[in-house]
C-alpha positions in Angstrom: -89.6 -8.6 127.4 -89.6 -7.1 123.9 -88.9 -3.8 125.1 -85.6 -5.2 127.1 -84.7 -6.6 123.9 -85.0 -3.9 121.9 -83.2 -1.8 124.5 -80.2 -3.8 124.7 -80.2 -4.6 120.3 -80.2 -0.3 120.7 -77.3 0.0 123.0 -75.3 -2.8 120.8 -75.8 -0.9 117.6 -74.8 2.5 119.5 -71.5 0.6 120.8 -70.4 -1.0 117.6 -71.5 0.7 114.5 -69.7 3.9 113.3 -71.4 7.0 112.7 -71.6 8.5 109.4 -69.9 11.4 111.0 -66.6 9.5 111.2 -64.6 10.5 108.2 -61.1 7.7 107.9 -58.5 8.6 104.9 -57.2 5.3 104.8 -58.5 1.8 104.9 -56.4 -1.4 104.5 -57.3 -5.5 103.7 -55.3 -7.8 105.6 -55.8 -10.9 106.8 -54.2 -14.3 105.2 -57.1 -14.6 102.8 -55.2 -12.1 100.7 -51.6 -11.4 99.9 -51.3 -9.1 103.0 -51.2 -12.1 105.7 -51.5 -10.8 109.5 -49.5 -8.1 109.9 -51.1 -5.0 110.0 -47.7 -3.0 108.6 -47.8 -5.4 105.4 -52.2 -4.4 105.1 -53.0 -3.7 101.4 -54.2 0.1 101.5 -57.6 0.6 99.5 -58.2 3.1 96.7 -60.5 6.4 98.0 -62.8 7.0 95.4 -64.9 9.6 97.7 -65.8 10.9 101.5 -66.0 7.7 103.3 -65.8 5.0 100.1 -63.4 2.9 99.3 -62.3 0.5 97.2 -59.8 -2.5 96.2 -59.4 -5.7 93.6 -57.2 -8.1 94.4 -56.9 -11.9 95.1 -59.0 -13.5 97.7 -58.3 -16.8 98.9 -61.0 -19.5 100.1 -60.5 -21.1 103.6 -58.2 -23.9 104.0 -56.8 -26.0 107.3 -55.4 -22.0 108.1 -59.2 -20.9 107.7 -58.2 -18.0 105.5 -60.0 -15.0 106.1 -60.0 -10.9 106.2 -60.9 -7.7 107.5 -60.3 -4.2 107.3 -58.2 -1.3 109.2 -58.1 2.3 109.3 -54.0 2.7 110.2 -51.6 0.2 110.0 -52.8 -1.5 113.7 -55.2 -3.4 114.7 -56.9 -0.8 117.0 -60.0 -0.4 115.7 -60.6 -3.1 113.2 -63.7 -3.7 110.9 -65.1 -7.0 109.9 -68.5 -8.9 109.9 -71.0 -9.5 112.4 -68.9 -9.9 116.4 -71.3 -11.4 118.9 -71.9 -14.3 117.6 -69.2 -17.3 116.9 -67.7 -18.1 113.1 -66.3 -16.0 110.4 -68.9 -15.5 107.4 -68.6 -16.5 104.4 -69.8 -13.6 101.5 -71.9 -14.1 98.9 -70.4 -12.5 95.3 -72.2 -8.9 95.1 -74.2 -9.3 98.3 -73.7 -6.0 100.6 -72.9 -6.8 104.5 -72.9 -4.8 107.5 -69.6 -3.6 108.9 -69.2 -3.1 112.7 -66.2 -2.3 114.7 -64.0 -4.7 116.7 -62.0 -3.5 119.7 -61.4 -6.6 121.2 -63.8 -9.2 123.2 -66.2 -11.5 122.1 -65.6 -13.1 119.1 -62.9 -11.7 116.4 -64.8 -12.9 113.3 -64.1 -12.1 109.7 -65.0 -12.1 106.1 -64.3 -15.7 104.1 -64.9 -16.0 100.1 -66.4 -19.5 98.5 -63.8 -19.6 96.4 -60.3 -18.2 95.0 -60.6 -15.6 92.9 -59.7 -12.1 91.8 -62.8 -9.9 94.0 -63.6 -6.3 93.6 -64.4 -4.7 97.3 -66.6 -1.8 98.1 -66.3 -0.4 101.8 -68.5 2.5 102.6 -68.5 4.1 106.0 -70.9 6.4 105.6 -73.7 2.8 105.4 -71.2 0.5 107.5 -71.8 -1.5 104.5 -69.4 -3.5 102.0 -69.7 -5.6 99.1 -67.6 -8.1 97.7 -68.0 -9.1 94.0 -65.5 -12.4 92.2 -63.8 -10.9 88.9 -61.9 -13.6 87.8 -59.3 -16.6 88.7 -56.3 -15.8 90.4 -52.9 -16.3 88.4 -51.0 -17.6 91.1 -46.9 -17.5 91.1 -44.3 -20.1 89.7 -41.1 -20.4 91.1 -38.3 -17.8 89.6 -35.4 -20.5 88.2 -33.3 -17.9 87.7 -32.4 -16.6 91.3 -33.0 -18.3 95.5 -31.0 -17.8 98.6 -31.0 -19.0 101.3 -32.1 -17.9 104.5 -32.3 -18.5 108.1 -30.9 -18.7 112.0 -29.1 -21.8 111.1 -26.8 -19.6 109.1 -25.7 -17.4 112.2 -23.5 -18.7 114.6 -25.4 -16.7 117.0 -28.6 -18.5 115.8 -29.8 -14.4 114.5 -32.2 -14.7 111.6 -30.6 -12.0 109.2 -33.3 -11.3 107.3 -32.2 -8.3 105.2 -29.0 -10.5 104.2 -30.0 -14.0 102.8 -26.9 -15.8 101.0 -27.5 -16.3 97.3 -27.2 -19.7 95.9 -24.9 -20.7 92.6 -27.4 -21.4 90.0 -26.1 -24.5 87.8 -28.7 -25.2 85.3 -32.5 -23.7 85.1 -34.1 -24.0 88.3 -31.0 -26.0 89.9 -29.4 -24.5 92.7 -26.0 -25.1 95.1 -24.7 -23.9 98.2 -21.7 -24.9 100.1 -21.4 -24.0 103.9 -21.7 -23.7 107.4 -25.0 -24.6 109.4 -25.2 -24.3 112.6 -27.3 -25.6 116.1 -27.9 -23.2 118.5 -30.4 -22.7 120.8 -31.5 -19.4 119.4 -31.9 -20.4 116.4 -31.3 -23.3 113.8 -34.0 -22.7 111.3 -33.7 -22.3 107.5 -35.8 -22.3 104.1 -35.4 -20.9 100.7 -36.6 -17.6 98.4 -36.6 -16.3 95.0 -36.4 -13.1 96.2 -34.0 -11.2 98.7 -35.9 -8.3 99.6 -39.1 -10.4 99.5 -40.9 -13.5 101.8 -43.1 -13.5 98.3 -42.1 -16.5 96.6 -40.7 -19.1 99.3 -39.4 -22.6 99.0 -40.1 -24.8 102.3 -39.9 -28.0 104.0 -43.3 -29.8 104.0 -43.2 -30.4 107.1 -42.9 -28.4 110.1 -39.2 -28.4 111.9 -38.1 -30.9 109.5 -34.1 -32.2 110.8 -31.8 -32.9 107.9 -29.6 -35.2 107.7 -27.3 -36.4 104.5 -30.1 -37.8 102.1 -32.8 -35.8 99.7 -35.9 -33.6 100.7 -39.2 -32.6 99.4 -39.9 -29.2 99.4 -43.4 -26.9 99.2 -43.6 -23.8 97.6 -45.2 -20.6 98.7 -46.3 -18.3 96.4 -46.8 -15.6 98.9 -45.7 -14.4 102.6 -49.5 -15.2 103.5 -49.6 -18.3 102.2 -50.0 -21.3 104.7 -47.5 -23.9 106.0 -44.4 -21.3 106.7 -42.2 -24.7 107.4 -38.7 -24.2 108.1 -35.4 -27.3 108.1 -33.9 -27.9 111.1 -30.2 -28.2 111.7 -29.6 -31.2 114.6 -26.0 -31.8 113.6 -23.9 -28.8 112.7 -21.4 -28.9 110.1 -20.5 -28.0 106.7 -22.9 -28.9 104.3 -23.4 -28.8 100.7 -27.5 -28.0 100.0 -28.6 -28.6 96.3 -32.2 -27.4 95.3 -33.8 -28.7 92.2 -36.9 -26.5 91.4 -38.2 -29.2 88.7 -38.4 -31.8 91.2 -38.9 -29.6 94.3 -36.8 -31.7 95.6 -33.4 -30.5 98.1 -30.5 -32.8 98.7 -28.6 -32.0 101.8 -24.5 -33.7 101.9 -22.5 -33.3 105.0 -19.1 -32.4 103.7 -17.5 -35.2 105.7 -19.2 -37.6 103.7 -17.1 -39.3 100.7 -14.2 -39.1 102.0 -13.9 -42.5 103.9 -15.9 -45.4 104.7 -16.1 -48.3 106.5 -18.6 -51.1 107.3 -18.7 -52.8 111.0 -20.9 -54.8 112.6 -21.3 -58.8 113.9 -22.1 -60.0 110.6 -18.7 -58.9 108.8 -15.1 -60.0 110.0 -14.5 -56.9 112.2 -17.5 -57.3 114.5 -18.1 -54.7 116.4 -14.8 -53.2 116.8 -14.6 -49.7 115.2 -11.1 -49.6 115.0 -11.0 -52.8 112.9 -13.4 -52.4 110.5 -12.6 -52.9 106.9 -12.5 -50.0 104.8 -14.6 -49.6 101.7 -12.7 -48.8 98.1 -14.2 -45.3 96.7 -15.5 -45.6 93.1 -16.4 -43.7 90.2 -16.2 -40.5 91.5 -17.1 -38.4 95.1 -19.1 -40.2 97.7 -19.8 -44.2 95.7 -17.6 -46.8 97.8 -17.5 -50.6 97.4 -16.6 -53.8 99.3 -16.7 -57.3 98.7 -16.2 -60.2 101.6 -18.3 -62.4 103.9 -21.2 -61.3 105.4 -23.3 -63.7 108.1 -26.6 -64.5 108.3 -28.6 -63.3 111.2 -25.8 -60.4 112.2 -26.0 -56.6 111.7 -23.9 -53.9 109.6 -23.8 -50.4 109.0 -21.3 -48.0 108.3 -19.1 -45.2 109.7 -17.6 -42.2 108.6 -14.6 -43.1 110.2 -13.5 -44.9 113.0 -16.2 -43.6 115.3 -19.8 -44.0 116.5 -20.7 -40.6 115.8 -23.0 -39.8 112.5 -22.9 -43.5 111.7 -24.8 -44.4 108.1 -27.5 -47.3 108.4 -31.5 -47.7 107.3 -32.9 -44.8 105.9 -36.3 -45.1 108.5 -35.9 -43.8 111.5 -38.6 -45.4 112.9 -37.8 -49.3 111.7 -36.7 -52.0 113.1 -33.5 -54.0 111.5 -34.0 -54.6 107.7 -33.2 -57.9 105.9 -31.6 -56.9 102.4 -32.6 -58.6 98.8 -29.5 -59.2 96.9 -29.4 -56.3 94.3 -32.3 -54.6 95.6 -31.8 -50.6 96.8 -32.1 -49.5 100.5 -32.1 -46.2 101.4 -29.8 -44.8 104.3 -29.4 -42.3 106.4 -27.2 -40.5 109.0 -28.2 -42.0 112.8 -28.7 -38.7 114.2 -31.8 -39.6 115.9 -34.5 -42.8 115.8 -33.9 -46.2 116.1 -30.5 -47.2 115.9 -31.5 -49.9 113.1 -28.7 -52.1 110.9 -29.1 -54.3 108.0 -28.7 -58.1 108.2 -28.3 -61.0 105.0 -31.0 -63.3 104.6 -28.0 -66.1 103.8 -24.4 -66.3 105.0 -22.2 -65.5 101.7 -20.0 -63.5 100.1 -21.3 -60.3 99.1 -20.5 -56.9 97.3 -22.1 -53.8 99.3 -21.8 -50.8 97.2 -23.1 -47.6 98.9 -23.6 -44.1 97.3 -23.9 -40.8 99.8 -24.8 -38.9 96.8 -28.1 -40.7 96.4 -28.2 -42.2 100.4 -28.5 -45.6 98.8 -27.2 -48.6 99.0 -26.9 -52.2 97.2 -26.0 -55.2 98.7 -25.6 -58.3 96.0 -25.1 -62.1 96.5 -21.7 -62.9 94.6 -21.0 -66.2 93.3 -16.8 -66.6 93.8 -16.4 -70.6 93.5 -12.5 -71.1 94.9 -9.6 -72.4 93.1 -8.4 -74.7 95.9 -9.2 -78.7 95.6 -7.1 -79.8 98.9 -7.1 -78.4 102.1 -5.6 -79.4 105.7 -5.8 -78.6 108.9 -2.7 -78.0 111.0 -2.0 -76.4 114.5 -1.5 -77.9 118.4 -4.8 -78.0 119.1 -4.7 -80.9 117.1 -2.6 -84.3 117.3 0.4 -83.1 114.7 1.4 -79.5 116.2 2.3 -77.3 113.8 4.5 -79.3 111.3 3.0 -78.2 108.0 4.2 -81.6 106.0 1.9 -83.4 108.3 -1.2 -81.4 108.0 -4.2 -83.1 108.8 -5.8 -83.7 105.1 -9.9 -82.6 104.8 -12.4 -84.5 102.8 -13.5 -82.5 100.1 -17.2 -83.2 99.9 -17.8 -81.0 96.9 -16.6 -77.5 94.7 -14.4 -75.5 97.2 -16.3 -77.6 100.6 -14.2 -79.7 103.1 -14.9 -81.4 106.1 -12.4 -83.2 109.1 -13.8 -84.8 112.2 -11.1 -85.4 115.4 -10.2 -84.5 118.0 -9.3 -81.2 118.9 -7.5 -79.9 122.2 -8.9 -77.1 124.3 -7.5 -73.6 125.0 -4.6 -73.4 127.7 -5.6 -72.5 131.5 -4.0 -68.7 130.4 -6.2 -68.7 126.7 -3.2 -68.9 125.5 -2.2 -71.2 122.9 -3.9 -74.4 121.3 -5.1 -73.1 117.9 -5.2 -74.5 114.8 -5.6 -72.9 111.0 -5.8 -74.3 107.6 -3.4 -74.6 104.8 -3.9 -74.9 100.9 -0.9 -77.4 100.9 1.4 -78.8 103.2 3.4 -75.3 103.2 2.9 -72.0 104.9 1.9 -70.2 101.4 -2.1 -69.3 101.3 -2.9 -69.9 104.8 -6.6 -69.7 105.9 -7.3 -68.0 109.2 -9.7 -66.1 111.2 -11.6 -63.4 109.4 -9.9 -60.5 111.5 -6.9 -59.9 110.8 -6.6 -57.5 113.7 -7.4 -60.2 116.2 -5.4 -62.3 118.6 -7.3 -66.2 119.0 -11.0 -67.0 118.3 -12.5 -69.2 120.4 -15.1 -70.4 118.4 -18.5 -71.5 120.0 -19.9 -74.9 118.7 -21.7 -74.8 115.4 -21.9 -70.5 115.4 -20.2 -69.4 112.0 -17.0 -67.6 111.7 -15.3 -66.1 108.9 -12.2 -66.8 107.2 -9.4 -65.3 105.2 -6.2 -66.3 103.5 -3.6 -64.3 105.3 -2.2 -62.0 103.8 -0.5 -60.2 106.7 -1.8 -58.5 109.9 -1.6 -60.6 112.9 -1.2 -64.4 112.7 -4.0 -65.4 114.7 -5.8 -69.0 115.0 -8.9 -70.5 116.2 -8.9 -72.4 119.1 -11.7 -74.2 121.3 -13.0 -74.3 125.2 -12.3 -77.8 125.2 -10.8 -80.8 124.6 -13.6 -82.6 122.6 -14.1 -84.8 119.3 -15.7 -82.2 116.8 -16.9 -82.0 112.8 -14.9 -78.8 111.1 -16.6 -77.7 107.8 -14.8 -75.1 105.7 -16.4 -73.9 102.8 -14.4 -71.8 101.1 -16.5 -70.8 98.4 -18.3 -68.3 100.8 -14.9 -68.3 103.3 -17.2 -69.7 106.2 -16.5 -72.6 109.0 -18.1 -74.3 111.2 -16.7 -76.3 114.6 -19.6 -78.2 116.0 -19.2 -81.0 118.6 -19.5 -84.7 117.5 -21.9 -85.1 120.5 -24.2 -82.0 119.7 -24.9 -83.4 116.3 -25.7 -86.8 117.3 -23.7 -88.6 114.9 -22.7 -92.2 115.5 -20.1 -93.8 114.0 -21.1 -96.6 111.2 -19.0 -97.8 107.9 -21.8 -98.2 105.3 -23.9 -95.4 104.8 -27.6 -96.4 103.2 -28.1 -96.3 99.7 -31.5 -95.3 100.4 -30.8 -91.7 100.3 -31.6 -90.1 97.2 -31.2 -85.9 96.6 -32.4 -84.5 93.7 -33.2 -80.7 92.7 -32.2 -79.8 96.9 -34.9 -82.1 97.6 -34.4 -85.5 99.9 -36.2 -88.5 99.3 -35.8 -91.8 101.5 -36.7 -95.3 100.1 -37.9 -97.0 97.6 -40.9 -99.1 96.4 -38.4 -102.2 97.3 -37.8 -100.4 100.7 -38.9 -102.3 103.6 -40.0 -99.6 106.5 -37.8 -97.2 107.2 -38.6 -96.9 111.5 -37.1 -93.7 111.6 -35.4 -91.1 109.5 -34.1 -87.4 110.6 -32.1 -84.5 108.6 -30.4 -82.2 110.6 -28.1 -79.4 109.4 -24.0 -79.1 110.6 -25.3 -77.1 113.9 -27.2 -80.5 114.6 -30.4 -78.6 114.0 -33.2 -81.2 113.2 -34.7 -79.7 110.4 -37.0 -83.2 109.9 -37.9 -85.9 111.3 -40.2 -88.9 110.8 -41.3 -92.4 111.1 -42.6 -95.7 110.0 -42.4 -94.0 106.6 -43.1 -97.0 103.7 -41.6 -96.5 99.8 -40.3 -93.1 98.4 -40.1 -90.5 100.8 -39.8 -86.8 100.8 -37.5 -85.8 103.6 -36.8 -82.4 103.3 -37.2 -80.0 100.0 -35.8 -76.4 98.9 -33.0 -77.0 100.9 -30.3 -74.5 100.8 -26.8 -75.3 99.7 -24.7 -76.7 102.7 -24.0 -79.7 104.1 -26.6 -81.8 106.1 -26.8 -85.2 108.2 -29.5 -87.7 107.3 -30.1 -90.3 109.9 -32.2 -93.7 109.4 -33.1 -96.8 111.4 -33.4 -99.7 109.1 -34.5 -102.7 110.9 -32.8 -102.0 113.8 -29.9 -101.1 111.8 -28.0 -97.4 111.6 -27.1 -95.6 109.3 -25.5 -92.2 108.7 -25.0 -90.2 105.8 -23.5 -86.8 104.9 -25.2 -85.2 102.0 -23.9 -81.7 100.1 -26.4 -79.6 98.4 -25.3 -77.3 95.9 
């Protein structure tokens, strides 16, 4: 058996080490443990100091997720190659000033190579004529900074044809020290849609990259890696999903790049089932541009548990709503920043109000940000009337029905109102300021015909102002409790019967509200059998019973109007309460 063994350990040393006879003129590093990466026509060529000795110093770099590594030629190919020890598996990592054996590598087995501990400036010794080699650390590396002074860009996405032109990147205007602009085409085609930054245009030294493999831009801002040299890892490229013009900024400070469709800034508009255009592109209200390129603004009603977003015009297509992809809807906070982003791709997500209101939504595409904030707006009007044939007095204005006002800019009627014609046509009813046509209030869209509102869902309102004179109207003929609050230009139509209201003169003077809390009773109180809030949907939000002295009903109400219902010794009583 020993004999076999050293047999075969002969005819491996015969196959793989060189003899000293073999004189080679050039050696070259390469590998992406130095600056030379893998290819063989970029290998660092090595000093000759004498028949068969060689010599290089240089940076080394220590393994990473790329397992960095390197090797040596004799021509610019990889046929043959010399490196460490090939029949067994891993690379080997050197000891500074320790002398290994080099063998050569034609292929098969395992295609191992050299590794340093750490990065470092190393001096190399290769001698063929001992297949030895020797690699000693000098000193730290100094590795590259970013030039501010000069990038281009570069890539496939620049080509219509989707050609990388590699010789030919496009220089960037430089704007300040280390800031960068570029206004142009990018395209998406299937040979190509790639692109990335560099200092230099003769040079893949000194690269600027997304962090991220194959990233996809879209309007919004970018981090971005830097790569000191062609070898260096994590060669990650942009990707164009959307072509377009596009204006790419790159901040070196910051490495950060901010990437602006062109299209964007110059219209806007906001859709969606929470604002008065629902759904209906065509409709949507447009939002006033601000303070320079790309800031817009609106103010109206927005509604509770609905969506928005935005489009770029009156279109689906590159639509602007939340900034993750990969979220579900998002429920603002009044004067809190959300980001956005162009709906290329991912979940096609929208933002909703925590609160029915009026609001001001003020988006900036420079930034992909936007603000949504709560306003306050209390109305001038202190009467209001409803008039219209679906209800008993047509449409003679001096006979409006009058509204109880049951508090700043809230009113509320209860009667009967007549259902929609067999055809939808006619029956519909509006509100007036006064008993004249002058500040009329009417459906929310001014581009609709008639609403047919659906019992105790909001709607929005607005003084008309022109578009089309359209009305609200019901299914059915039916007694029902109209709210209007004007403050936040919202209404509700809920039937009488749905709310379970019944009809008594005296309301109890055993309600109490104080601080949007509701308290029932007193120490004097006998006991209250039952008592129930419910809000103007007819909603129970409370309910209780055989409850003795002072009572909390319902606390941190918000401000509306509610219904408080008690049973007092067999007796009834019901209350409307406003809290504001």
């Amino acid at each position: 058996m020993k004999k076999i063994t050293l047999l075969l350990f002969s005819v491996l040393a015969t196959l793989n080490f060189v003899s000293a006879e073999v004189s080679y003129q050039n050696v070259y590093v390469v590998g992406n443990g130095c600056d030379a990466g893998w290819d063989p026509g970029k290998a660092i060529e090595m000093t000759q100091e004498s028949d068969g000795v060689f010599t290089w110093t240089g940076n080394l770099y220590a393994p990473t997720n790329d397992q960095q590594r390197f090797k040596f030629l004799v021509a610019r190919d990889w046929n043959p190659s010399f490196t460490c020890r090939w029949n067994v598996p891993g690379h080997l990592v050197i000891t500074s000033g320790e002398e290994y054996d080099l063998y050569e590598y034609n292929g098969g087995d395992y295609d191992n190579a050299f590794q340093v501990p750490e990065t470092g400036v190393y001096a190399i010794v290769v001698n063929f004529n001992t297949m030895k080699m020797t690699c000693t650390i000098q000193g730290d590396v100094t590795i590259p900074t970013p030039d501010m002074y000069s990038l281009y860009i570069s890539g496939s996405a620049l080509s219509p044809d989707g050609n990388w032109d590699y010789d030919n990147p496009t220089e960037m205007t430089i704007t300040a020290a280390g800031v960068f602009t570029w206004t142009g085409n990018l395209y998406n085609n299937p040979a190509g849609n790639q692109f990335k930054f560099k200092n230099v245009s003769d040079s893949w030294d000194k690269t600027i990259c997304a962090t991220a493999d194959n990233t996809p831009i879209s309007a919004g801002k970018f981090d971005l890696n830097f790569r000191p040299l062609e070898s260096s890892p994590n060669d990650y490229k942009f990707i164009v999903t959307t072509p377009g013009e596009y204006t790419i900024d790159v901040d070196l400070n910051t490495m950060k790049m901010t990437c602006t469709p062109v299209s964007l800034g110059q219209v806007l508009y906001i859709v969606g089932s929470a604002c008065i255009s629902g759904w209906d592109p065509g409709s949507a209200p447009q939002m006033i541009q601000i303070g320079g390129d790309n800031i817009f603004t609106w103010t109206g009603t927005l509604l509770s548990n609905q969506e928005f977003k935005f489009l770029q015009d009156r279109a689906w297509e590159n639509s602007i709503t939340v900034g993750d992809p990969e979220s579900e809807n998002v429920t603002i906070t009044s004067g809190v920043s959300e980001s956005l982003r162009v709906n290329t791709d991912g979940n096609d997500n929208k933002f909703q109000v925590p609160v029915s209101g009026i609001y001001t939504v003020t988006v900036n595409l420079n930034d992909m940000v936007m603000v949504c904030a709560e306003e306050n707006v209390p109305t001038t009007f202190n009467q209001l009337f409803i008039v219209g044939d679906a209800t008993t007095v047509g449409w003679d204005d001096q006979n409006a029905l009058e509204m109880q006002m049951d508090g700043d800019g809230i009113f509320s009627w209860t009667g009967e109102l007549f259902g929609k014609t067999d055809d939808n046509a006619g029956r519909g009813f509006k509100f007036l300021t006064d008993r004249t046509w002058d500040n009329s209030i009417t459906v929310g869209n001014p581009s609709s015909e008639y609403v047919t509102i659906n019992s105790g869902v909001e709607e929005i309102l607005r003084v008309f102002d022109g578009g089309n004179d359209n009305r609200f109207q019901v299914s059915e003929d039916n007694t029902y409790v109209v709210v209007v609050n004007l403050n936040t230009m919202i209404m509700t139509v809920t039937e009488k019967s749905e709310m379970g209201i019944i009809d008594v003169q005296k309301p109890s003077n055993e309600i109490f509200v104080l601080d949007k809390t509701v308290r029932i009773g007193s120490d004097a109180t006998d006991i209250i059998q039952t008592a129930g809030i419910y809000d103007i949907t007819g909603r129970c939000l409370n309910f209780i019973s055989n409850a003795k002295g002072s009572t909390v009903l319902a606390d941190n109400l918000t401000n509306g109007v509610y219904i408080v219902k008690m049973n007092i010794h067999n007796e009834k009583y019901v209350q409307k309460i406003i809290i504001r």
